[in-house]
TIKE-761433 format. One record per atom (N, C-alpha, C): x, y, z; residue in one letter. Coordinates in pm, whole numbers, plus 50000, padded with zeros to 5 digits. Atoms other than C-alpha are relative to their C-alpha. Layout:
! TIKE-761433
XYZA...
//
This chain:
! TIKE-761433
500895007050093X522245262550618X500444985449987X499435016450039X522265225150592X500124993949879X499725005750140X523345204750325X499334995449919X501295008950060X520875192850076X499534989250002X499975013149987X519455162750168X501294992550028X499105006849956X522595152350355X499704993450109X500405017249991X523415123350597X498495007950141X500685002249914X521145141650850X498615011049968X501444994350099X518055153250603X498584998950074X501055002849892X514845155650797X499874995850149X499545004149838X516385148451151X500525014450053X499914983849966X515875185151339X501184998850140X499855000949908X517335173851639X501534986750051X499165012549915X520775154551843X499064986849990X500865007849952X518355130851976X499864991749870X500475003450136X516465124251634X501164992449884X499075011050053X519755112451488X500774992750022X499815012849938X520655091751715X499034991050005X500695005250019X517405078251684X499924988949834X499605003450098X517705073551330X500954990049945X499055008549974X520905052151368X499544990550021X500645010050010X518885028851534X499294995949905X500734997950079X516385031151289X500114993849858X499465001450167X518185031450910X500424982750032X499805011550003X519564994751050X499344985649956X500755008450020X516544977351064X499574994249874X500335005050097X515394954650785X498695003249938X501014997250075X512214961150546X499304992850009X501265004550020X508714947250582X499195006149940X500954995250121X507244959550231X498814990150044X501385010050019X503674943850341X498995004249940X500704993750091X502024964450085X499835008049854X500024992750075X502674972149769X499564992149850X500935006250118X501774963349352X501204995249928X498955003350068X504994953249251X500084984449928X500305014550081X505084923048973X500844985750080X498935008749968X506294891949142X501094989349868X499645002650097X507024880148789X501775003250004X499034989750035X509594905648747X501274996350130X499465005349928X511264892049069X500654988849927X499535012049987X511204856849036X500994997349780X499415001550095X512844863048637X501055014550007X499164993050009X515314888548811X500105010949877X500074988150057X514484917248536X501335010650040X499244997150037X517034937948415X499265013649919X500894990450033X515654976148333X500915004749902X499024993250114X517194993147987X499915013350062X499524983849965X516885029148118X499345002450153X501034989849875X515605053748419X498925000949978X501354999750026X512795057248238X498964985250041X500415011949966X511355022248247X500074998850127X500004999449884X512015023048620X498995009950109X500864987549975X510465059648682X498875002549958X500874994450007X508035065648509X498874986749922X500525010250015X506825033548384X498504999650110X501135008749924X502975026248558X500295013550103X499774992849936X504075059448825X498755012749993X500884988750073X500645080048795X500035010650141X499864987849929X502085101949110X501005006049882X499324993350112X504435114348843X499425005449873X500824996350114X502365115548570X499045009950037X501444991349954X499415136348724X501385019050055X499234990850020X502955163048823X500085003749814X499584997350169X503765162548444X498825008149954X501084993450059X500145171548353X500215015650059X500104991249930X500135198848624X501015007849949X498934990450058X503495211348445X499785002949832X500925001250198X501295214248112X501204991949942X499615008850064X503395187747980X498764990149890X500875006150094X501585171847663X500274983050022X500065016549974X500355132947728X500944995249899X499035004950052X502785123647457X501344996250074X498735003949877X505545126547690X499644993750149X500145002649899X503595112147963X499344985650032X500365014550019X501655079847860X500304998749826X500275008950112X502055081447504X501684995549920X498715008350060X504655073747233X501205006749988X498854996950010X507335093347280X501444995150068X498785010349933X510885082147353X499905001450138X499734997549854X512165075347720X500915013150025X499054990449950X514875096847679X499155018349984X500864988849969X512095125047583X499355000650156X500845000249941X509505114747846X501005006050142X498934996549900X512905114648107X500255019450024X499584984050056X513605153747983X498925007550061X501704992249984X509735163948053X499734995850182X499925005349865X510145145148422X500825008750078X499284988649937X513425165948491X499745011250037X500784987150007X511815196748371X499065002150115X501284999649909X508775188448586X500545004450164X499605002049852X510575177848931X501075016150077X499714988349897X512575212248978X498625012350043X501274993349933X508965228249030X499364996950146X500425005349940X508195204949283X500224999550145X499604996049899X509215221349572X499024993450129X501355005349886X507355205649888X499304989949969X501085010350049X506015178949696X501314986250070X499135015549959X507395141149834X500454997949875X499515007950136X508095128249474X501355010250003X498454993249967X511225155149529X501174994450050X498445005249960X513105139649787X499884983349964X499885018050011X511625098849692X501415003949902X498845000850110X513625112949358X501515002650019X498964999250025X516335123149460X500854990450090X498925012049957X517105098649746X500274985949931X499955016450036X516375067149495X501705009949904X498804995550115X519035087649286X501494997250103X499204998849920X521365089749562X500604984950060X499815015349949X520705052949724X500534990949922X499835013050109X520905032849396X501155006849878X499484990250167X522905058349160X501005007750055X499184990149935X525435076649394X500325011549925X500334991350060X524075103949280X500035009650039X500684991149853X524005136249544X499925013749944X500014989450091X523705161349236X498185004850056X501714998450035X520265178549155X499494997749870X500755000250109X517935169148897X499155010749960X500714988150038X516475195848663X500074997549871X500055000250139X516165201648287X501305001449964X498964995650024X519425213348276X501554986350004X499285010049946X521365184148464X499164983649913X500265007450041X518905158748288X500834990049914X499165010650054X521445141848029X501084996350092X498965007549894X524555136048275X498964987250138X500165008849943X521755118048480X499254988449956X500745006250060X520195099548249X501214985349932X498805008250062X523665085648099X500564990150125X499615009349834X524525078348497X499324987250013X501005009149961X521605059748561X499734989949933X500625012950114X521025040848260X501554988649999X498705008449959X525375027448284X499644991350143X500215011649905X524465015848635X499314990150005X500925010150002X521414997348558X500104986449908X499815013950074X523084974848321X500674992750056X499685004249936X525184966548580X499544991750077X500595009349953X524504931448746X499304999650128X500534994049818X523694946449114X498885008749987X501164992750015X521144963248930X498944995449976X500795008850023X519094933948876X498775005050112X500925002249897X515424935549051X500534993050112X500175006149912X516264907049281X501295013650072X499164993649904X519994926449385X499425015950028X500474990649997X517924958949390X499554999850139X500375002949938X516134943449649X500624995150155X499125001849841X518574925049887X500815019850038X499314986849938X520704961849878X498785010050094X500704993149927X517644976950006X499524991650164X500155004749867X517564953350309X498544996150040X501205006749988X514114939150250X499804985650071X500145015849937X512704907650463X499414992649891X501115009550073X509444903050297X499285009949918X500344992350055X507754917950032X498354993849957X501535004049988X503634914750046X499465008749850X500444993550155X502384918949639X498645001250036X501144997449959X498824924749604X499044992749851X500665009950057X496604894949411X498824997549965X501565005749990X493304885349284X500014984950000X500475011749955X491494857649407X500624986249877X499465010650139X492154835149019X501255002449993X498324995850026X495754847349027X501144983050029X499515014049940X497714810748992X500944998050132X498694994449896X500564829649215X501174985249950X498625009250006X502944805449014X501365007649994X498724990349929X505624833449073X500674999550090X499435001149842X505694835549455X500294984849977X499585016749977X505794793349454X501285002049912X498915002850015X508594797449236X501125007150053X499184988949860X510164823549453X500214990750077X500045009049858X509534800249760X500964991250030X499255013850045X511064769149594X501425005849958X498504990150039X514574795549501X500935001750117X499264999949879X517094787949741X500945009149984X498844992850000X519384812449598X499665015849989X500684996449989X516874838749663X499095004050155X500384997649889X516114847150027X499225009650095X501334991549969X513484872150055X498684995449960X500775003549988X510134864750119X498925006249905X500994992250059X507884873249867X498344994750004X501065004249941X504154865549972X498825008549908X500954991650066X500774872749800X499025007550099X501234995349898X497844891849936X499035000449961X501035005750037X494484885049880X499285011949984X500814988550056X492404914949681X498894991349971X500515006050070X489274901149619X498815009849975X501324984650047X487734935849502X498634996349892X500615000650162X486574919549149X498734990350088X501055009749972X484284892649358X498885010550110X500684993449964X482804920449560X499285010849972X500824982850041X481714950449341X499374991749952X501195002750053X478414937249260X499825006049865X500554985350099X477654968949036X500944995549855X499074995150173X480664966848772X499424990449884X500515006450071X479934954048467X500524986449946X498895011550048X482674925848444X499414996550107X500025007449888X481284913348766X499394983449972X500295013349965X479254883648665X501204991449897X498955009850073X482384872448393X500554995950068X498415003949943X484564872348626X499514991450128X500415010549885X482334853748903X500414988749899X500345012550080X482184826848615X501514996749929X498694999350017X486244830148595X500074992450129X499735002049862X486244826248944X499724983250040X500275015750054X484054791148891X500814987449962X499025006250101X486374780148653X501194996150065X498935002649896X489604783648898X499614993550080X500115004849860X488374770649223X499384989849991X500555012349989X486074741149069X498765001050051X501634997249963X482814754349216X499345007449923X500884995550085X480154758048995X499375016150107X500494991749939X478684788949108X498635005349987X501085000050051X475054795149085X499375010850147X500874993749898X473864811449457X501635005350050X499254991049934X475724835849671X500714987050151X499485012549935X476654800449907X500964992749931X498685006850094X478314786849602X501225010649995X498904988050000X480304821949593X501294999950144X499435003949859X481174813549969X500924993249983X499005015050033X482934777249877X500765004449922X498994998150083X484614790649607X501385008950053X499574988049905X485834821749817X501404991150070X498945013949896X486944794150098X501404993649913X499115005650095X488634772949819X501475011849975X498314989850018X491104803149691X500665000250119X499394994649891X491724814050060X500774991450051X498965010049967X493154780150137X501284995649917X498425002550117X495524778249810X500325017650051X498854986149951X496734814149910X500704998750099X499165004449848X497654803650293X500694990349973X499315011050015X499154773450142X501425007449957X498694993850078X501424800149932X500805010550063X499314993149961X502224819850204X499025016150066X500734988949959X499564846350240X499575001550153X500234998449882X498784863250551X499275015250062X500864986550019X497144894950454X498745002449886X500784996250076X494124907250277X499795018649983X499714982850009X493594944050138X498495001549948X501515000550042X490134954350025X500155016249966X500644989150027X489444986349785X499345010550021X501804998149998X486345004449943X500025017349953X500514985749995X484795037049862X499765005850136X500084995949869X483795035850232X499744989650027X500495010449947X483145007850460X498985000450043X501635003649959X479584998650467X499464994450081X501315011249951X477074981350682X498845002849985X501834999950040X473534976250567X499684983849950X500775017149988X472604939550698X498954996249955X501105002050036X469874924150525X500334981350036X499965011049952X468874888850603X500724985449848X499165004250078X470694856250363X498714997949871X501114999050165X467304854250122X500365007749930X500054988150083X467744889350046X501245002249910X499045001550097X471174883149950X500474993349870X499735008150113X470854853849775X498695006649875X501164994150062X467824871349611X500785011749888X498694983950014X470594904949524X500304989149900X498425005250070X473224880049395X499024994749842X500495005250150X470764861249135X499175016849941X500274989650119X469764891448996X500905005349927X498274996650058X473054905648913X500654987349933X499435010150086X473894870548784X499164996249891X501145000450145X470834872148533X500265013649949X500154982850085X472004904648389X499385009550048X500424986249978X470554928848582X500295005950104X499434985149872X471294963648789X499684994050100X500575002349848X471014958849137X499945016650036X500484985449920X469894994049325X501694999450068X498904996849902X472765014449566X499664987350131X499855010449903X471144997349837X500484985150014X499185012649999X471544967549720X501334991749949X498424999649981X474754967549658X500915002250111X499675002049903X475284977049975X499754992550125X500465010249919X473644954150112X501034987449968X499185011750020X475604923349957X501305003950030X498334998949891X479144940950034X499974996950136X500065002649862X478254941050373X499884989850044X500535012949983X477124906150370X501484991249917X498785003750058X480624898950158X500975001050102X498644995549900X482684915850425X500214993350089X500355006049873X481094903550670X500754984550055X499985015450051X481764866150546X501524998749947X498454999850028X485534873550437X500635003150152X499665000749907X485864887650752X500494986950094X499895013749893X485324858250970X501114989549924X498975009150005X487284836750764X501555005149993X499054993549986X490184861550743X500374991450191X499405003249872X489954856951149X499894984050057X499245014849996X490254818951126X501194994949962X498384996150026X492964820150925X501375007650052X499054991049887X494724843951139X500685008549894X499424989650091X495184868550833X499395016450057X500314981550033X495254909150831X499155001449936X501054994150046X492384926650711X500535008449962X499574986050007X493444959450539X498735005649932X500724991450024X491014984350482X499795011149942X499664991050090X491645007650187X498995008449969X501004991550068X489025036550153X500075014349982X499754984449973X488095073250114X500375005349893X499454993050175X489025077449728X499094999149949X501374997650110X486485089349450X501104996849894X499614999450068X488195073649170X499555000349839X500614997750163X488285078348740X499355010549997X500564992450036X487185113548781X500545006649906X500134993850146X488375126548445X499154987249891X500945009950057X485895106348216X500985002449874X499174996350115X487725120347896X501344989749989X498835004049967X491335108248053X499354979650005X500645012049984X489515073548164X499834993549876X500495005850135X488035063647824X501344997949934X498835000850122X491615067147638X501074991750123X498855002549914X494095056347923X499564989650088X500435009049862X491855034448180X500365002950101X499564995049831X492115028348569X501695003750036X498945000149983X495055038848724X501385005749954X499004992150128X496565063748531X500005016550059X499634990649928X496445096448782X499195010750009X501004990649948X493055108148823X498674997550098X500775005149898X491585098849128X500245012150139X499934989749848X491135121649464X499484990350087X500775002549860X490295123049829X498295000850015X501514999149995X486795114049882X499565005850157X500465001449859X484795124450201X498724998150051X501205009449956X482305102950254X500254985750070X499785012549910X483355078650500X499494996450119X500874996649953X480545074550741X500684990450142X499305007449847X482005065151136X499434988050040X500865010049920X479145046151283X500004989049870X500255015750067X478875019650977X501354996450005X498535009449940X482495011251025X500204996350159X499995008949884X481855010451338X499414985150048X501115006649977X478974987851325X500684987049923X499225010950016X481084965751095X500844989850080X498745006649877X483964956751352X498804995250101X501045004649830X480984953151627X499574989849895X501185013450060X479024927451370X501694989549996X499055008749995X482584907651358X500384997150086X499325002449922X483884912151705X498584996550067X500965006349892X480034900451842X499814981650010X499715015149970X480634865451722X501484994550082X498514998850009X484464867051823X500834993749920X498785006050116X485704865751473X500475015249917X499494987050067X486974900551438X501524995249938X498435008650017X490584892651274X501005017250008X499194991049974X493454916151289X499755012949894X500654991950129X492494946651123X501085015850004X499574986750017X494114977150969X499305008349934X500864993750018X492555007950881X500565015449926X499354991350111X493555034450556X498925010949994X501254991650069X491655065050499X500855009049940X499454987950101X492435087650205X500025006850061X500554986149933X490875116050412X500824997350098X499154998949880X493485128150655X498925011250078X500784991349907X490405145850841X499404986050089X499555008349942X489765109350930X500494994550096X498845004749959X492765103451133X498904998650146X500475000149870X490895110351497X498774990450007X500865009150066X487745090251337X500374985250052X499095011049979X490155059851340X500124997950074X499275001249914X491855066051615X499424995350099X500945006549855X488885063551870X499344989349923X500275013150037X487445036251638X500794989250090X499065008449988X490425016151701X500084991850134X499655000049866X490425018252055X498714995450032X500905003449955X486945003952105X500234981749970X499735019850068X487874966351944X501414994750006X498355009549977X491494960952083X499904991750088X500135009649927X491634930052286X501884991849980X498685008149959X494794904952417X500404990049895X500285012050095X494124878952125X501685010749880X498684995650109X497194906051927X500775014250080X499664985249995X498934937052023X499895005049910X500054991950098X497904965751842X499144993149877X500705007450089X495084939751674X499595011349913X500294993750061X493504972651521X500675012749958X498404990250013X495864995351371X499495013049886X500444983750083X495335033251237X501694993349895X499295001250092X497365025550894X500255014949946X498984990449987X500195043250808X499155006649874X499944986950082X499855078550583X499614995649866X499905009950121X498365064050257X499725008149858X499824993250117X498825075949931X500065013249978X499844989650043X498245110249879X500005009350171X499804995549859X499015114750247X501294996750060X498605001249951X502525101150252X501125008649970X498904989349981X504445132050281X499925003550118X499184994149822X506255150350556X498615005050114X501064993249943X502935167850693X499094986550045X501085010350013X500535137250605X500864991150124X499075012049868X502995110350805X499855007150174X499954993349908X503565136551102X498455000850032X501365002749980X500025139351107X499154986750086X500635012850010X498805103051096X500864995950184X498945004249881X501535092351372X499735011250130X500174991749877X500865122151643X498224998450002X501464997149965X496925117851603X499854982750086X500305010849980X497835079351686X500365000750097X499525001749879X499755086051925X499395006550133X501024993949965X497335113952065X498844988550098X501275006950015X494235086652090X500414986750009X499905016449969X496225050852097X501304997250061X498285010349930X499845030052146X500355007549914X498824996250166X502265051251871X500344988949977X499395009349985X504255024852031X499954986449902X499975009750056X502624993751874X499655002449826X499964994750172X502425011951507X500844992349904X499115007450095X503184985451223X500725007149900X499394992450068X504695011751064X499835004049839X499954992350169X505415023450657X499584987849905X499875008750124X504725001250341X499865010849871X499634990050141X505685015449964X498465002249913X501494999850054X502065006049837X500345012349839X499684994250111X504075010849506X500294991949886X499705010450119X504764996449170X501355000849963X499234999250080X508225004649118X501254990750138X498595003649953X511704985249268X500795010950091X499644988249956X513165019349371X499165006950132X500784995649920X510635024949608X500344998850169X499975008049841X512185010849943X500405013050054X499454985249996X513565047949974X498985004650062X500984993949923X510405056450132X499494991850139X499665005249853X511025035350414X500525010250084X499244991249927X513505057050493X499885012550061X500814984849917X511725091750451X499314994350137X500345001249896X509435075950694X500555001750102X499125004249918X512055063650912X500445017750066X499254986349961X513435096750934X499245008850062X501294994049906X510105118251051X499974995050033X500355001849869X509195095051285X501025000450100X498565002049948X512865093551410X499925019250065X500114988849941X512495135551421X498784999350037X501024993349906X509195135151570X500214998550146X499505004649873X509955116151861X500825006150069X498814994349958X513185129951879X499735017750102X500744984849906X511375163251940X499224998750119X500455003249861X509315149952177X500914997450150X498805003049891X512435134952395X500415013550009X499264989049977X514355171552356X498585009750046X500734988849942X511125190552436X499644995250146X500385002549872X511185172352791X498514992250002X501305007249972X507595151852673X500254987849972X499675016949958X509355116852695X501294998450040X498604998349928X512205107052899X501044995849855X498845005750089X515755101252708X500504989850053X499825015849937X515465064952803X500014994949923X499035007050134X517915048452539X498834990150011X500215010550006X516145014952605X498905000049997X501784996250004X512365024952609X500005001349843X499974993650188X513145046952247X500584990049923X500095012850094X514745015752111X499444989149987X500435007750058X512814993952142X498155005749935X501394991650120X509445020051996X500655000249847X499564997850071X512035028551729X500204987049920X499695008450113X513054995951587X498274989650038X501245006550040X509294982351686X499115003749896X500824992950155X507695008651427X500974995549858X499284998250118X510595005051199X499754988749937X499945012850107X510294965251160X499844988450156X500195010449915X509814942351484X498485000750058X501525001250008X505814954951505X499414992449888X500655006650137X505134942951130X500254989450004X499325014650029X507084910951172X499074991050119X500825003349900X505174903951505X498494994749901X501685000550107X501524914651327X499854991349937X500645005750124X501514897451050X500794981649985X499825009249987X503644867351121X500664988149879X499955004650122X505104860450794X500984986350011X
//
């Protein structure tokens, strides 16, 4: 029987941990996650485990519910050192679930910790954890260098001043890259009901009056050039599914002033102006020479009850499956017919998906990038042992594994770089199995340079930070 999560935890194979070796060395390209750059650039200092864990964590929270734990201990006012107690309790159920081993390797990595957490063990680790974190190496920023991070890609709206990252930038005593990324979800949902405030926010920042869906353009332009000034080099985009339903620029500008006089626009036409949004971010994405990321495939806010008292983002959202092939296809073809497709990555909740992608992908790769269109890594409720193994053999199945930009935390918490590593480690045993089952040679110098190109010399390439 092997040791619990010891040094060779998810590595089935010789091979695989020698792979790994290579592997664990490499440096971190977080190019995706929600983490405050605030909280960086004023080095933050956390009073307990709690504040770290469960703080903003609605994969944890949505376990807690599932362990009939009462919302008091889970968003509302009860202490940390309760809410901590109701977390312990929770996580020895959690057999097979990822939030198992993230927990116990951040416990292990940052807390030399190699106990188990349970209800039982809860105060000795609560007293551990909370002594180390007052400790000065426990600071966000040293949180950060110990985890061997390059660059860390936050995730921004368009009005966002990003006076954080600039003061990051300008921090010579400070040597990780922290970079924004350009969300500009709020300027594209037509439908919501904050949409025309926040166009008229949007106004206000960038200096362009905004009045037609052309003025929306300039303004657009305007941000995208103070973001590349600050470092940006990626964009991420929300969707329910990626649309196309072209209509000509009357009809849009026709769409947009209605919705800016107060009123509904139809499904269609709503999908009509995303498409005509995308379309138009697109191209300047591929002038700029930024990433596209492509986030869809979630039905989110389905508890209405939970929603109304708690808001977005609080741990009730699923896999959607409605993600329709041919209009994503038809997207990339309406971008790559002018030749302003830009580097694009591609997320789907739905791990039924994955093959979807895969031959997508492979119809719009061209010499202008390696690996320009990229099946994105295992995403959210797909980054466990199965989901990853999955995502990575269907790519490898149908494209390059090889040029795979690999993992990002696409998380809110500091503690999170720990899931580099799970990664690191399945793809380290998949491969590995592959080399020992005789289906790739044991050619040291081939496997290192796939191994440290997924791990961190594909993302650094890609994206060019």
């Amino acid at each position: 029987m092997k040791e619990f999560m010891g040094k060779d935890f998810l590595l089935s194979t010789k091979t695989a941990e020698e792979l790994y070796a290579i592997s664990e060395k490499m440096p971190i390209i977080d190019y995706h996650c929600h983490i405050n750059p605030q909280e960086i650039a004023e080095d933050r200092k956390f009073e307990n485990i709690t504040q770290v864990w469960l703080g903003g964590d609605h994969y944890k929270w949505r376990q807690m519910r599932s362990n009939g734990v009462e919302e008091k201990y889970i968003t509302g006012d009860a202490s940390d050192r309760e809410k901590f107690q109701k977390w312990a309790e929770t996580l020895e159920k959690a057999i097979g679930n990822p939030l198992y081993h993230w927990s116990h390797l951040e416990l292990q990595r940052y807390f030399d910790y190699h106990g188990v957490l349970n209800g039982e063990t809860a105060e000795e680790v609560w007293n551990l954890c909370n002594e180390k974190l007052q400790q000065d190496d426990m600071s966000v920023r040293n949180i950060i260098l110990k985890s061997n991070v390059e660059v860390i890609g936050t995730t921004d709206d368009p009005v966002d001043s990003l006076e954080w990252h600039k003061k990051l930038a300008e921090d010579e005593t400070f040597n990780v890259k922290v970079v924004p990324s350009w969300r500009p979800d709020k300027a594209m949902n037509i439908e919501k009901v904050d949409f025309v405030s926040y166009i008229n926010t949007l106004a206000e920042v960038s200096g362009v009056e905004i009045k037609t869906f052309e003025d929306l353009k300039a303004a657009i332009k305007n941000r995208m050039e103070f973001f590349h000034e600050v470092g940006c080099r990626a964009s991420d985009h929300g969707l329910d599914f990626v649309m196309y339903a072209p209509e000509s620029e009357e009809a849009i500008e026709a769409i947009f002033a209605k919705r800016m006089a107060g009123e509904e626009v139809t499904e269609l036409e709503m999908n009509q102006y995303k498409t005509a949004f995308m379309v138009f971010v697109g191209k300047e994405y591929h002038r700029l020479g930024w990433a596209m990321q492509l986030h869809y495939g979630c039905k989110r806010n389905n508890n209405t009850l939970m929603f109304n008292k708690l808001g977005a983002d609080t741990g009730f959202d699923c896999i959607n499956n409605y993600a329709p092939a041919a209009q994503l296809a038809d997207f990339l073809n309406a971008l790559v017919t002018t030749d302003q497709l830009p580097k694009t990555i591609i997320y789907s909740l739905n791990p039924a998906d994955n093959a979807v992608i895969g031959t997508i992908i492979g119809c719009f790769q061209d010499s202008t990038a390696v690996g320009k269109i990229q099946h994105g890594s295992a995403w959210w409720f797909n980054d466990h042992k199965v989901g990853m193994q999955d995502q990575m053999i269907s790519l490898g199945n149908l494209g390059l594994l090889g040029n795979f930009i690999g993992m990002l935390t696409d998380s809110r918490s500091f503690l999170s770089y720990t899931r580099h590593e799970y990664f690191r480690r399945i793809l380290c045993d998949l491969v590995g199995t592959w080399v020992e089952n005789g289906e790739y040679p044991n050619d040291k110098k081939a496997l290192t340079e796939i191994i440290e190109g997924i791990s961190y010399r594909n993302a650094a390439r890609y994206f060019g930070f």
